[in-house]
mmCIF file of the N, C-alpha and C atoms, coordinates in Angstrom:
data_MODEL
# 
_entry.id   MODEL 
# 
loop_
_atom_site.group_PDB 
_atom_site.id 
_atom_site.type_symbol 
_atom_site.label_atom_id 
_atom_site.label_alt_id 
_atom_site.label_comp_id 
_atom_site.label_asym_id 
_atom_site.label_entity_id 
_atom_site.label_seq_id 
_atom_site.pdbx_PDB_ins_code 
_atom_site.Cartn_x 
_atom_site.Cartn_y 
_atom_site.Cartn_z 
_atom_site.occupancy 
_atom_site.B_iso_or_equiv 
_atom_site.pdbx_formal_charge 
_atom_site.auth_seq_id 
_atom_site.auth_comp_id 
_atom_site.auth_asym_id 
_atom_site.auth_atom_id 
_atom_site.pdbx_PDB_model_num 
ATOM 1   N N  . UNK A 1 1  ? 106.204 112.939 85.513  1.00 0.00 ? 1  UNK A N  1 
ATOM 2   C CA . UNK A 1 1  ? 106.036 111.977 86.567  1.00 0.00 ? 1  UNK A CA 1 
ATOM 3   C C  . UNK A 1 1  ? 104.886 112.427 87.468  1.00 0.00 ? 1  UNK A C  1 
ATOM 4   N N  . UNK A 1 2  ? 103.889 111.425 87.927  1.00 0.00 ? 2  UNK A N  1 
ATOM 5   C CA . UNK A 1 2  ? 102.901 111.517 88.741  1.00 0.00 ? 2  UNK A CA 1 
ATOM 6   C C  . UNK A 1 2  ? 103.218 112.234 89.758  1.00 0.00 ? 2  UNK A C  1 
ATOM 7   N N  . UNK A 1 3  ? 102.540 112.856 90.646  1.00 0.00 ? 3  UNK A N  1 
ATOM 8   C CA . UNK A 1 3  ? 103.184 112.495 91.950  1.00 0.00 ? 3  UNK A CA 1 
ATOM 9   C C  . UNK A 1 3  ? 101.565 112.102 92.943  1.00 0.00 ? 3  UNK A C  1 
ATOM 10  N N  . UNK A 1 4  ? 101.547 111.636 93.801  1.00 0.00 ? 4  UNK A N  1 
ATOM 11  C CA . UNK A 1 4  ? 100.672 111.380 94.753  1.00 0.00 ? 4  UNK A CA 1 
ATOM 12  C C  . UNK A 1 4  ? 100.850 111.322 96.315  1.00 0.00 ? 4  UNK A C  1 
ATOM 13  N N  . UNK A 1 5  ? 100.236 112.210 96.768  1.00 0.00 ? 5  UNK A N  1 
ATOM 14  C CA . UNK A 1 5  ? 100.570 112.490 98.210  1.00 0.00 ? 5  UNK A CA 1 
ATOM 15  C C  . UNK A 1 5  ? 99.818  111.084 98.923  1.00 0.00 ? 5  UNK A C  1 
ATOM 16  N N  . UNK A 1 6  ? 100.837 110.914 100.202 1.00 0.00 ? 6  UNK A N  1 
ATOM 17  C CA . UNK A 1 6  ? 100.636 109.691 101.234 1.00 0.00 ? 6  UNK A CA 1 
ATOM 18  C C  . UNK A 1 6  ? 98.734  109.649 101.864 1.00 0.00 ? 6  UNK A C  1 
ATOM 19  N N  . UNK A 1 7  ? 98.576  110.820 101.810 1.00 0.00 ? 7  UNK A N  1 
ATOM 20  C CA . UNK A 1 7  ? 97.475  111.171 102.667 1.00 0.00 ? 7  UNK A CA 1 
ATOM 21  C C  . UNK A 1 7  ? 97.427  110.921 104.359 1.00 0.00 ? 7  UNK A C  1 
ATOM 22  N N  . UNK A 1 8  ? 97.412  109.629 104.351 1.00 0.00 ? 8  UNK A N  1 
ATOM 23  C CA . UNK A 1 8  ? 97.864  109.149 105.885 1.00 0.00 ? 8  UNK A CA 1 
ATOM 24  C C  . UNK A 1 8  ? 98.429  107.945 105.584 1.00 0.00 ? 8  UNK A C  1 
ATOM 25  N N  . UNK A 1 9  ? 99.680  107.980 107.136 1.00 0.00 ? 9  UNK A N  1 
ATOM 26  C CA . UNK A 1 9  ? 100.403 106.649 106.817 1.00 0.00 ? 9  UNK A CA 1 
ATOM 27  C C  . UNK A 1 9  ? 99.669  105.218 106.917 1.00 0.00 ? 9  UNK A C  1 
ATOM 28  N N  . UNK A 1 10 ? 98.273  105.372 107.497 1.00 0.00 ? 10 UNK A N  1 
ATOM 29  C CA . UNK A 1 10 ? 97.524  104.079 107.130 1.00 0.00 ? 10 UNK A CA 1 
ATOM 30  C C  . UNK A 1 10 ? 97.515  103.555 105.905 1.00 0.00 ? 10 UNK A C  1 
ATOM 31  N N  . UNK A 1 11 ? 98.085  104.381 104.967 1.00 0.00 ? 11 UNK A N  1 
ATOM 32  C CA . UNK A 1 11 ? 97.828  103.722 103.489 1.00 0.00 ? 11 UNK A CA 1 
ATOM 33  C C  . UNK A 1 11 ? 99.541  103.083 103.107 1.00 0.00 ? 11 UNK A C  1 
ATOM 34  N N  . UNK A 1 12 ? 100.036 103.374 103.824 1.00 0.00 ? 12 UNK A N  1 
ATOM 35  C CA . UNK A 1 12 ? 101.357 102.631 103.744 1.00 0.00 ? 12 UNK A CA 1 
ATOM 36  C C  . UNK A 1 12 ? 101.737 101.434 103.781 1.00 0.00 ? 12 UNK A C  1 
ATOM 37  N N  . UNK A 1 13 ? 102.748 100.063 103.231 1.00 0.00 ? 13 UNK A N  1 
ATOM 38  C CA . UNK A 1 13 ? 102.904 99.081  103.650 1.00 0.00 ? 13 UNK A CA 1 
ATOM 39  C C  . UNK A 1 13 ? 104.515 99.125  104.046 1.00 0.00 ? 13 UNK A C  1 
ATOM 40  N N  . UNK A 1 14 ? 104.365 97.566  105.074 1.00 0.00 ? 14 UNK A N  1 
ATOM 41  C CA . UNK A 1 14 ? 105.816 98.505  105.426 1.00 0.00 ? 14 UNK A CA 1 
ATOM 42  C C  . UNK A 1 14 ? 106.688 97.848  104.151 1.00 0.00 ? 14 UNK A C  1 
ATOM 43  N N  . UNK A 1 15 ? 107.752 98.426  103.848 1.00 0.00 ? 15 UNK A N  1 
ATOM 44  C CA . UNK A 1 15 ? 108.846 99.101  103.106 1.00 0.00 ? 15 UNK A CA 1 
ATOM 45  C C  . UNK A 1 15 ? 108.607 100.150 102.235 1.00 0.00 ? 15 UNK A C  1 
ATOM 46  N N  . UNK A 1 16 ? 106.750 100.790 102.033 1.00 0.00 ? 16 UNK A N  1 
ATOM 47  C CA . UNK A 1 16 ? 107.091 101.634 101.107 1.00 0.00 ? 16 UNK A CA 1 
ATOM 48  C C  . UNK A 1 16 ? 108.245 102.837 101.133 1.00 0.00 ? 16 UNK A C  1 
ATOM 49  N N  . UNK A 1 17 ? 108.318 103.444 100.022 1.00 0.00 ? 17 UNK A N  1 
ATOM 50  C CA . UNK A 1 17 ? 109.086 104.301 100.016 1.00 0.00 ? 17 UNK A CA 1 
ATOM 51  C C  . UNK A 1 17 ? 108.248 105.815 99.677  1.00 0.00 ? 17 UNK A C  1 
ATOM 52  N N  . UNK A 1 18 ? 108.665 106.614 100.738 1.00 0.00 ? 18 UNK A N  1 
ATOM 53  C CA . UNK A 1 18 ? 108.018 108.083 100.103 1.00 0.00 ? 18 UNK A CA 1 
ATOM 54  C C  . UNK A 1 18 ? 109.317 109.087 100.158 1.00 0.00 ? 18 UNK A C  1 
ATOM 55  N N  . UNK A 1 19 ? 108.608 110.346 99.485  1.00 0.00 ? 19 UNK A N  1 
ATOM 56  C CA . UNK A 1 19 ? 109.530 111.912 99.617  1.00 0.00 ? 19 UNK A CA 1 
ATOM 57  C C  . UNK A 1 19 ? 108.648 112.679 100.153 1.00 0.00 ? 19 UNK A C  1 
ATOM 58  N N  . UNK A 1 20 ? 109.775 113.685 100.494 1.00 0.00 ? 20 UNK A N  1 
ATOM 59  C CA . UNK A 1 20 ? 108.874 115.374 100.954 1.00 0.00 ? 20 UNK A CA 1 
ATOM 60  C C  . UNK A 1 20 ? 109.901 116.068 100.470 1.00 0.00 ? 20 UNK A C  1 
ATOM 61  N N  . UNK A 1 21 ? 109.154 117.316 100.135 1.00 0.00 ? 21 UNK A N  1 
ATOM 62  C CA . UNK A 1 21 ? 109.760 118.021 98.817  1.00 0.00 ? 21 UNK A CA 1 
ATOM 63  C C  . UNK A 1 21 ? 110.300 119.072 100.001 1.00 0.00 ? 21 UNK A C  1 
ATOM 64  N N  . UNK A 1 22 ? 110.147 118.896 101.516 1.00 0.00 ? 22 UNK A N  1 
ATOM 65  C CA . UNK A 1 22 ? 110.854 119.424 102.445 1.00 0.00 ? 22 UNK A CA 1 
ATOM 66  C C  . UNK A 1 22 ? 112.510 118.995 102.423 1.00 0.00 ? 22 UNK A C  1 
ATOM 67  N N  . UNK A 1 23 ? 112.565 118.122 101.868 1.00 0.00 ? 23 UNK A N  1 
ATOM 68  C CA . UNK A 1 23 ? 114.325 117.961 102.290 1.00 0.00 ? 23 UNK A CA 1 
ATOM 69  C C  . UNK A 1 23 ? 114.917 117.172 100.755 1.00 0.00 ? 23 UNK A C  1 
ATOM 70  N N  . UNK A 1 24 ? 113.859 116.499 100.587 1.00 0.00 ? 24 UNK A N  1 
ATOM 71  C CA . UNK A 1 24 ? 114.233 115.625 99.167  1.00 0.00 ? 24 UNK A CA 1 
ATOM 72  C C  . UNK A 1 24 ? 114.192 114.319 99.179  1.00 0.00 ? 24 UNK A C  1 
ATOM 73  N N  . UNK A 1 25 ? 114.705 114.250 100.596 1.00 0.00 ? 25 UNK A N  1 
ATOM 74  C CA . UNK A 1 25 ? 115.607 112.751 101.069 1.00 0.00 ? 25 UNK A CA 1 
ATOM 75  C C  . UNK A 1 25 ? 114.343 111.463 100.682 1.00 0.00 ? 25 UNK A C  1 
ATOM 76  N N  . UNK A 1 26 ? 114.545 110.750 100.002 1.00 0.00 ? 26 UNK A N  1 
ATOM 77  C CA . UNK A 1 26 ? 113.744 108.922 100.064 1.00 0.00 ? 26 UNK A CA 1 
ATOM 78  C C  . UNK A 1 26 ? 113.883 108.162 101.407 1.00 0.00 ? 26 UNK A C  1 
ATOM 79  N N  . UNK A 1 27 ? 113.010 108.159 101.939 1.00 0.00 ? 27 UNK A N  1 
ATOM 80  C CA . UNK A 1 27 ? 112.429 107.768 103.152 1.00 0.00 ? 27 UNK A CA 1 
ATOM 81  C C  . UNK A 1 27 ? 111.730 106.643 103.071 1.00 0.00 ? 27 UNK A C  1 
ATOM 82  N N  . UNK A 1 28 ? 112.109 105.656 103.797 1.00 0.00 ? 28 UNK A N  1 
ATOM 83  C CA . UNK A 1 28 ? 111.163 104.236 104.304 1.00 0.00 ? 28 UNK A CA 1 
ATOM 84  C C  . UNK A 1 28 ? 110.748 103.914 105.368 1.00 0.00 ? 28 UNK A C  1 
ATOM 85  N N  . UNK A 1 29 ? 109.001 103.703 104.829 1.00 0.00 ? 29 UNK A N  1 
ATOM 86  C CA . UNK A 1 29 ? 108.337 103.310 106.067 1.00 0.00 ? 29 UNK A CA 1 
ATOM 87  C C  . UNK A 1 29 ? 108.826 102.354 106.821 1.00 0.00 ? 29 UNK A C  1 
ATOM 88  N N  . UNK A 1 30 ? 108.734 101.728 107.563 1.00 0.00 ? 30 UNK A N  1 
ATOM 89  C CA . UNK A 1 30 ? 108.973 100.601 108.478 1.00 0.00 ? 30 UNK A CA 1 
ATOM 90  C C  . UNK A 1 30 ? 108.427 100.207 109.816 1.00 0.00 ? 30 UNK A C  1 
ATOM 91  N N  . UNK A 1 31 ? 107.939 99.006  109.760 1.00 0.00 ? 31 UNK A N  1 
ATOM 92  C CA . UNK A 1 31 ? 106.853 98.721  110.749 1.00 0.00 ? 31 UNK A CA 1 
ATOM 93  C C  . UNK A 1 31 ? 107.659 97.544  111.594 1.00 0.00 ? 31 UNK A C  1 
ATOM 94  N N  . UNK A 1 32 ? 108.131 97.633  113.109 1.00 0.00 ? 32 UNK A N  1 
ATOM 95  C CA . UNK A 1 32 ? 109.289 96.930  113.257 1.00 0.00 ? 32 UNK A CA 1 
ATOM 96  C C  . UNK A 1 32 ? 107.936 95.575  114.117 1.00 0.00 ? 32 UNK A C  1 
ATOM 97  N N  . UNK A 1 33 ? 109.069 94.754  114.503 1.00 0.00 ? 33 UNK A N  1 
ATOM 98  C CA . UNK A 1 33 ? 108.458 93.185  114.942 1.00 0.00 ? 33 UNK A CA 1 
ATOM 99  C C  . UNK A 1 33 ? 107.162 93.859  116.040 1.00 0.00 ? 33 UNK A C  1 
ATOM 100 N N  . UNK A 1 34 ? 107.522 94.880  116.867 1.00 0.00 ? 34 UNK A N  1 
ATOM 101 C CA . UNK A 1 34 ? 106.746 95.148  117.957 1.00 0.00 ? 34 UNK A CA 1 
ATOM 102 C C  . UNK A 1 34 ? 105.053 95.895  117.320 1.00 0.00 ? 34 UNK A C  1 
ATOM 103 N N  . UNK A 1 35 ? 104.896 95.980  115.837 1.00 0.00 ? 35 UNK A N  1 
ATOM 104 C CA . UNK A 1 35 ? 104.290 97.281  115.583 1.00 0.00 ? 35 UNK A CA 1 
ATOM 105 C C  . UNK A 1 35 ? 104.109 98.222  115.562 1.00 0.00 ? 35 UNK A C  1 
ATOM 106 N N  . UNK A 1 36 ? 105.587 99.087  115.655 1.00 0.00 ? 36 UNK A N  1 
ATOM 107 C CA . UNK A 1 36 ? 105.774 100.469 116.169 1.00 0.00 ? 36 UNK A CA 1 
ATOM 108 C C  . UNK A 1 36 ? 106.330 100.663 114.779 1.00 0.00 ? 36 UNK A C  1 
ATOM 109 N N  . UNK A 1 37 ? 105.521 102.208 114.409 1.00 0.00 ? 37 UNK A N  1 
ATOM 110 C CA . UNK A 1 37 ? 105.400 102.052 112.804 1.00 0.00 ? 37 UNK A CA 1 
ATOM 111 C C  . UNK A 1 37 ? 106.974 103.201 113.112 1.00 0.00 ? 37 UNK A C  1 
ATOM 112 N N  . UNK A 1 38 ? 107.731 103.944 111.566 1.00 0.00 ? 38 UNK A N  1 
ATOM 113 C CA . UNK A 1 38 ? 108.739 104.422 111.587 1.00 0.00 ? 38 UNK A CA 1 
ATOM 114 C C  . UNK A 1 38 ? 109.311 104.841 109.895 1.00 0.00 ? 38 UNK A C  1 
ATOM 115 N N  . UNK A 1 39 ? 109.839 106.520 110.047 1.00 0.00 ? 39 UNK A N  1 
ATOM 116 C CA . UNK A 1 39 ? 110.239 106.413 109.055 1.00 0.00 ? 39 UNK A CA 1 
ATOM 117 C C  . UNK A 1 39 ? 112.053 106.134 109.145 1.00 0.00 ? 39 UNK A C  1 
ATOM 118 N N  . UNK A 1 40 ? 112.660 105.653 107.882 1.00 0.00 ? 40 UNK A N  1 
ATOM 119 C CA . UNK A 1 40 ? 113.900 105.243 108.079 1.00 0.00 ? 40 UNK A CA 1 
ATOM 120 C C  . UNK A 1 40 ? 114.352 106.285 106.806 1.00 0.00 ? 40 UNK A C  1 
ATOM 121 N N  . UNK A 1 41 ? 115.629 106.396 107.604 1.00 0.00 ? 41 UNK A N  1 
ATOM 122 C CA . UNK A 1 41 ? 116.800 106.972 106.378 1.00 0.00 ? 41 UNK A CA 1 
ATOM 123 C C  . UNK A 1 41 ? 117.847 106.015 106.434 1.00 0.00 ? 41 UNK A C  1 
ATOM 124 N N  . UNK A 1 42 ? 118.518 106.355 106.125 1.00 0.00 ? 42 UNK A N  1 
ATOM 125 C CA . UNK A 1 42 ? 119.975 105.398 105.299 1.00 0.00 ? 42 UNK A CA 1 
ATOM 126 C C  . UNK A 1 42 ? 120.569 105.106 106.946 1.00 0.00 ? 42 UNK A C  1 
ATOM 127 N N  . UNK A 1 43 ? 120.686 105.634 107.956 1.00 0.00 ? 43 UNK A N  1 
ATOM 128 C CA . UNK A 1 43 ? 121.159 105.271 109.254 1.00 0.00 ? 43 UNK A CA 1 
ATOM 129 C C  . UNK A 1 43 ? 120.495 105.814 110.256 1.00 0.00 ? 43 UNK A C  1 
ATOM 130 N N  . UNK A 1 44 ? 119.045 105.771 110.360 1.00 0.00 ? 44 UNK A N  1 
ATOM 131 C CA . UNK A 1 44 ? 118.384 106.174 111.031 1.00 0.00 ? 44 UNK A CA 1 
ATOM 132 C C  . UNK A 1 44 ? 116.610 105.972 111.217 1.00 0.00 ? 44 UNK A C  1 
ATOM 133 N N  . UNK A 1 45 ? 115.993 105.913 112.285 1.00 0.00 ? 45 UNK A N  1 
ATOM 134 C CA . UNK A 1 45 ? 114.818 105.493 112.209 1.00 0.00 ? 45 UNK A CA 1 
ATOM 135 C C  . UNK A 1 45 ? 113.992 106.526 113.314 1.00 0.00 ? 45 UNK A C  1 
ATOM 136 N N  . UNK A 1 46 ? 113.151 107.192 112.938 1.00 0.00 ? 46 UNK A N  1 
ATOM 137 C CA . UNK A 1 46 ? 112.231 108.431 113.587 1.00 0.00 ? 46 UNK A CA 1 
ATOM 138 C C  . UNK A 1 46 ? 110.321 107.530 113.660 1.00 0.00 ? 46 UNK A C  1 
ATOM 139 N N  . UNK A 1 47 ? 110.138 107.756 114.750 1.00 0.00 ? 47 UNK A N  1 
ATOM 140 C CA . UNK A 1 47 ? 109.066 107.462 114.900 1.00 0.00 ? 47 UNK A CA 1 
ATOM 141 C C  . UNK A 1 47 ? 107.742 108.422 114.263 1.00 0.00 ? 47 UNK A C  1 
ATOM 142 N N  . UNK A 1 48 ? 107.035 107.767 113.473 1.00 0.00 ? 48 UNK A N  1 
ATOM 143 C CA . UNK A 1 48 ? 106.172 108.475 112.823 1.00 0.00 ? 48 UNK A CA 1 
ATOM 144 C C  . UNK A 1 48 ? 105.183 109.644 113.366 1.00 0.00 ? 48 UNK A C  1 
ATOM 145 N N  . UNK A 1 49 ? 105.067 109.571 114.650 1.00 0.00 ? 49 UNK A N  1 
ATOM 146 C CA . UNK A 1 49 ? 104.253 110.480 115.299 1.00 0.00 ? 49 UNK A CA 1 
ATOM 147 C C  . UNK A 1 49 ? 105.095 112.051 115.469 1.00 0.00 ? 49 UNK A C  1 
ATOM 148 N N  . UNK A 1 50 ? 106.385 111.793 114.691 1.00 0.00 ? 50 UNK A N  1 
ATOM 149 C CA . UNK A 1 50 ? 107.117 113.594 114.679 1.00 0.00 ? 50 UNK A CA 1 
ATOM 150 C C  . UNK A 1 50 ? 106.304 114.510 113.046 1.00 0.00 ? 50 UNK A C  1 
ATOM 151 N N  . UNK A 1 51 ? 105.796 113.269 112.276 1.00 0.00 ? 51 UNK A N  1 
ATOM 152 C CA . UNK A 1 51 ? 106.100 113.830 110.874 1.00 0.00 ? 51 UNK A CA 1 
ATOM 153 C C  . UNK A 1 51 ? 104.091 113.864 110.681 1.00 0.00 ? 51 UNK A C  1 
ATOM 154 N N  . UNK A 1 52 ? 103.967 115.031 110.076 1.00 0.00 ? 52 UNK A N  1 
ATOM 155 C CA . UNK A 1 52 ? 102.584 114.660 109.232 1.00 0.00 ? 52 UNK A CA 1 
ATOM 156 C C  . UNK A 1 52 ? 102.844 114.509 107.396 1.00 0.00 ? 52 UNK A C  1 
ATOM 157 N N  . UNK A 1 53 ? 101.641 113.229 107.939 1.00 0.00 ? 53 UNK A N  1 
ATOM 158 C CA . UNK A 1 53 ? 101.620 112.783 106.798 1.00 0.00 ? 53 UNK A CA 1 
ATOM 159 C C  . UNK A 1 53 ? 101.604 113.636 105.368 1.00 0.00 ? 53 UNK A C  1 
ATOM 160 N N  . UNK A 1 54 ? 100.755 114.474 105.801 1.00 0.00 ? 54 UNK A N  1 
ATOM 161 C CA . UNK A 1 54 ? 100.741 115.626 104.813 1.00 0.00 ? 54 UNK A CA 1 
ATOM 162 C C  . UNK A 1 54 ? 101.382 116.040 103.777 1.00 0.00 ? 54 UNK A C  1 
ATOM 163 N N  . UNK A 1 55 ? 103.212 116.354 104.401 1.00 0.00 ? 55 UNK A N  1 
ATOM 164 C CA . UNK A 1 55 ? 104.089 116.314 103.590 1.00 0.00 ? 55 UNK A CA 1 
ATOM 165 C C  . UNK A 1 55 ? 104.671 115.465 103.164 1.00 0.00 ? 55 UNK A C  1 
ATOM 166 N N  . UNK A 1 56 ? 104.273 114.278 102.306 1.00 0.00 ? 56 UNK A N  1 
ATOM 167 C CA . UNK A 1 56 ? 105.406 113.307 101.785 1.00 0.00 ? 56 UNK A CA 1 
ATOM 168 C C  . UNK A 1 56 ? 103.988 112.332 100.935 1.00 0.00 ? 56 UNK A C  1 
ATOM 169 N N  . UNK A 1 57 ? 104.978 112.340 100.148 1.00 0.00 ? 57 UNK A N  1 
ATOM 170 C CA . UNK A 1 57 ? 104.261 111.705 98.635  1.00 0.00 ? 57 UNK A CA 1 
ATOM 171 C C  . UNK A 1 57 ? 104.683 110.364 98.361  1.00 0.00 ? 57 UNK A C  1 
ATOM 172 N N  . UNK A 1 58 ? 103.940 109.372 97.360  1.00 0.00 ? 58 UNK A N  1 
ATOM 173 C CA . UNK A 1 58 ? 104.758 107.970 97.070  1.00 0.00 ? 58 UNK A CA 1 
ATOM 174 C C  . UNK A 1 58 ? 105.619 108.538 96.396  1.00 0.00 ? 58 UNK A C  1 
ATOM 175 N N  . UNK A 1 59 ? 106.897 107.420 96.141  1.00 0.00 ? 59 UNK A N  1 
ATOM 176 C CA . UNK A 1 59 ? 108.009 107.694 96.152  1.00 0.00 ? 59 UNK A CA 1 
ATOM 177 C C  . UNK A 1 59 ? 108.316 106.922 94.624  1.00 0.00 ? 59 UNK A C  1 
ATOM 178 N N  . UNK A 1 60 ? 107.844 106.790 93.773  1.00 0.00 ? 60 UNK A N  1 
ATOM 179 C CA . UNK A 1 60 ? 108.356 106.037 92.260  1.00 0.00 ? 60 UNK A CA 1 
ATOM 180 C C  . UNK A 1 60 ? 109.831 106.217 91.383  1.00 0.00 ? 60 UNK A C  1 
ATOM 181 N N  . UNK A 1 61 ? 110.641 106.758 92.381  1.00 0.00 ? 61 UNK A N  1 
ATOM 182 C CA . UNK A 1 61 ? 111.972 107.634 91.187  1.00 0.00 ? 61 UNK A CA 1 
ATOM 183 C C  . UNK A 1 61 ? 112.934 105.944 91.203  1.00 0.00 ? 61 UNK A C  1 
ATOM 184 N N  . UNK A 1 62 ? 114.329 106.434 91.296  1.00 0.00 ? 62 UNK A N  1 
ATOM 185 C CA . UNK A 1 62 ? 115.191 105.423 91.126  1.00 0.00 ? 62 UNK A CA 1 
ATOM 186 C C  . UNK A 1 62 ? 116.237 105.665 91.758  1.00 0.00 ? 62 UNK A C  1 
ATOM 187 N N  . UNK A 1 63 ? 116.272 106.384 92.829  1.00 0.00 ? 63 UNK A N  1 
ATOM 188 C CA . UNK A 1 63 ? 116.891 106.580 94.260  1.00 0.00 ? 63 UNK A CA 1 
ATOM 189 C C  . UNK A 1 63 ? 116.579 105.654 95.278  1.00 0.00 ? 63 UNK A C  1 
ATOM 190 N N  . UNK A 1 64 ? 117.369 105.346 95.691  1.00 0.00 ? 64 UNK A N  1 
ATOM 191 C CA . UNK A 1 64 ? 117.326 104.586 96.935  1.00 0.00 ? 64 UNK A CA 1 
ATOM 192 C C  . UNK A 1 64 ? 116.609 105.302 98.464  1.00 0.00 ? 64 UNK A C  1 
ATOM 193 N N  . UNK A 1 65 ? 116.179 104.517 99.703  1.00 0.00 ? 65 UNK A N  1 
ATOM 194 C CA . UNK A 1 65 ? 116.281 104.888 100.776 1.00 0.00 ? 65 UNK A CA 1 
ATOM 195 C C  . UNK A 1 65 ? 117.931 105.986 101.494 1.00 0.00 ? 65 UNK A C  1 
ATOM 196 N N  . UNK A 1 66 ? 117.464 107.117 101.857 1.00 0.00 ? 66 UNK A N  1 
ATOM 197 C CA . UNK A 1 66 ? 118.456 107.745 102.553 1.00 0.00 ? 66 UNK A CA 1 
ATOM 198 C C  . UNK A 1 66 ? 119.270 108.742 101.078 1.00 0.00 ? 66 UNK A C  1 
ATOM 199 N N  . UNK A 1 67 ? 118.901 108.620 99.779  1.00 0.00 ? 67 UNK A N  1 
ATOM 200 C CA . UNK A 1 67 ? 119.550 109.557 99.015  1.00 0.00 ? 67 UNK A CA 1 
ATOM 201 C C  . UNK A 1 67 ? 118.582 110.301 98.464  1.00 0.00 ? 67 UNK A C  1 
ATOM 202 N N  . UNK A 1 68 ? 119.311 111.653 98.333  1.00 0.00 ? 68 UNK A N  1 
ATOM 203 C CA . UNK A 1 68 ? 118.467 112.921 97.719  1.00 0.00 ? 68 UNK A CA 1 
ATOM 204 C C  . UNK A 1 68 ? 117.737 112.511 96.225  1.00 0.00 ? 68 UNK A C  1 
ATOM 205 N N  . UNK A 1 69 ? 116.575 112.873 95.985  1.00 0.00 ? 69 UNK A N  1 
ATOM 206 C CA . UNK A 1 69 ? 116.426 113.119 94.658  1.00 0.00 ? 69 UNK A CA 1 
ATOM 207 C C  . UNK A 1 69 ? 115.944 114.489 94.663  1.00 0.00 ? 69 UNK A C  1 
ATOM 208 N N  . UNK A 1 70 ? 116.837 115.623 93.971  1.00 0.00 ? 70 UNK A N  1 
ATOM 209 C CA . UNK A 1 70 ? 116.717 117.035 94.208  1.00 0.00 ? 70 UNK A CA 1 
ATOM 210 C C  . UNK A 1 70 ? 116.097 117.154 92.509  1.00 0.00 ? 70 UNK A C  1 
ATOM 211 N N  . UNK A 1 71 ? 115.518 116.057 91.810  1.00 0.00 ? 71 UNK A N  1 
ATOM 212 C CA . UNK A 1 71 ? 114.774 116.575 90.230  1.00 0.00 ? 71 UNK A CA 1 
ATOM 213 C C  . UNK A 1 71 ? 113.104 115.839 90.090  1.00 0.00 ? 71 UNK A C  1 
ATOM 214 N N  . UNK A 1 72 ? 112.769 115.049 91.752  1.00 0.00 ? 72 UNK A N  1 
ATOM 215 C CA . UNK A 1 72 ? 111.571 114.578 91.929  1.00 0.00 ? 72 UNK A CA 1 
ATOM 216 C C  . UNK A 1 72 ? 110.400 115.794 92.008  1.00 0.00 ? 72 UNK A C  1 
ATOM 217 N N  . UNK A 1 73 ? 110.713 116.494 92.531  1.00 0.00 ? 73 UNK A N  1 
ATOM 218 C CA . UNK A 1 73 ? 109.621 117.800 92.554  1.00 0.00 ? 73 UNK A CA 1 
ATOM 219 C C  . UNK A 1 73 ? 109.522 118.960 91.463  1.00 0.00 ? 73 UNK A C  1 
ATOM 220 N N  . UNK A 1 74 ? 110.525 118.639 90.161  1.00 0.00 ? 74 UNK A N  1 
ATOM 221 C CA . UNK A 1 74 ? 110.458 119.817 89.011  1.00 0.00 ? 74 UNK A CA 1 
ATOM 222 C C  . UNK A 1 74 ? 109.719 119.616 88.356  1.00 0.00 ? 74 UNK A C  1 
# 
């Protein structure tokens, strides 16, 4: 499997989906009505200005938002 890093979240649309091989977790972008961009987990939404882009790659597996894929980075 490919993998390809985000580079910056300008290249994002909102719902993509990315990982970081920091936690595992499938993460979705999300860009809410106001334009305040955001990543989401399964019950939760963090504003993008905590995270660099750096760490987190597109996301192609068959995991959902908010679940681990702990065999995306082998």
């Amino acid at each position: 499997m490919k993998r390809q890093k985000i580079g910056t979240f300008n290249n994002l649309k909102n719902g993509d989906l990315i990982i970081s091989p920091i936690d595992n977790e499938v993460t979705q972008y999300y860009i809410d009505k106001d334009g305040i961009k955001y990543l989401s987990s399964k019950n939760s939404l963090f504003g993008i200005f905590q995270f660099d882009a750096e760490d987190f790659y597109f996301y192609n597996g068959e995991k959902k938002c908010g679940e681990i894929d702990k065999h995306y980075f082998l």
